[in-house]
C-alpha positions as CSV (number, residue, x, y, z in Angstrom):
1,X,19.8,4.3,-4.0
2,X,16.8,6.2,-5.6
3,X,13.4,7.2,-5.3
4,X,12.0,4.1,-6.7
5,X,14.5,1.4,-5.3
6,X,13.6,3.4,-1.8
7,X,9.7,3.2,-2.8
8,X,10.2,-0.7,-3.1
9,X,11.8,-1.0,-0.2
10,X,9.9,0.7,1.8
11,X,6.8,-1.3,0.7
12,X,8.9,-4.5,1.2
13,X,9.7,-3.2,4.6
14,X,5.7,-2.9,5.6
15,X,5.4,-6.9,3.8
16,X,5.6,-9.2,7.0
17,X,6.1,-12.4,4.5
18,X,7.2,-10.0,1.3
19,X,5.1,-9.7,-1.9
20,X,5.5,-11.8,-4.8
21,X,7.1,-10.6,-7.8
22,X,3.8,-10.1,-9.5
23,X,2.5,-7.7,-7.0
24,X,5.0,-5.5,-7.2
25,X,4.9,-5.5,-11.3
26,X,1.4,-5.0,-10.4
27,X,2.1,-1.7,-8.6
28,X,4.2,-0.5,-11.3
29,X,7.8,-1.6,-10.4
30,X,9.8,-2.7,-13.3
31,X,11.7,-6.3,-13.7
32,X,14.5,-4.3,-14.0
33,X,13.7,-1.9,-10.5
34,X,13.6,-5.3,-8.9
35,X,16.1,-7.3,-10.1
36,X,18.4,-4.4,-9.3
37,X,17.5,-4.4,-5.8
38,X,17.9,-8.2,-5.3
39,X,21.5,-8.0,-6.9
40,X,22.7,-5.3,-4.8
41,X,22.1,-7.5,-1.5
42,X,19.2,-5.2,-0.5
43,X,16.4,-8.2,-0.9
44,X,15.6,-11.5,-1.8
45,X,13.3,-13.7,-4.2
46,X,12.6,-17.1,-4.1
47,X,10.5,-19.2,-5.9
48,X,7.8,-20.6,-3.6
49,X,4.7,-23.1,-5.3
50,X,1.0,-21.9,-4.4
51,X,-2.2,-23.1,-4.5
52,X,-4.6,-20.4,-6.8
53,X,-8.1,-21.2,-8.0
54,X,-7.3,-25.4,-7.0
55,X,-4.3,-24.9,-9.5
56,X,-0.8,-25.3,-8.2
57,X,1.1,-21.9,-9.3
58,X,4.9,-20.9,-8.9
59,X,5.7,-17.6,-7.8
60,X,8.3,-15.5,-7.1
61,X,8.2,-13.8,-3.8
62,X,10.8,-11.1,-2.4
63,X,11.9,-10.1,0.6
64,X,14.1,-7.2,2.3
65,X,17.0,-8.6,3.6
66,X,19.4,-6.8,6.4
67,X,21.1,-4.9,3.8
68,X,18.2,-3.4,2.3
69,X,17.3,-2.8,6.7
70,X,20.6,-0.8,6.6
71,X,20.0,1.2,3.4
72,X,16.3,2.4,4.5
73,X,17.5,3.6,8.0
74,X,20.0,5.6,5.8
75,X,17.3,7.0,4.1
């Protein structure tokens, strides 16, 4: 794991319902950086529906999973 997958997460780890996908692209992690991480087992993303501004909106939101746990207490 590097710096960046280890950045991510950490952050996810501190997320009591994770972040969506948005936030973290907001933050400066790339699709890539997270799609990584959800492939290796170390988190999750589902696609969850939303209400923003009256307007129903789909997100992606992810999670650390028990893997990712694992990997940070390795850290």
């Amino acid at each position: 794991m590097n710096d960046e997958e280890g950045r991510l997460l950490e952050l996810l780890a501190t997320a009591d319902d994770g972040c969506t996908a948005e936030l973290l692209l907001a933050l400066g992690f790339t699709p890539d950086l997270v799609l990584g991480v959800v492939r290796a087992g170390l988190a999750t993303a589902q696609t969850e529906n939303i209400l923003a501004g009256g307007r129903a909106v789909v997100v992606s939101r992810v999670r650390i999973t028990d893997a990712g746990w694992r990997a940070l207490g390795e850290l």
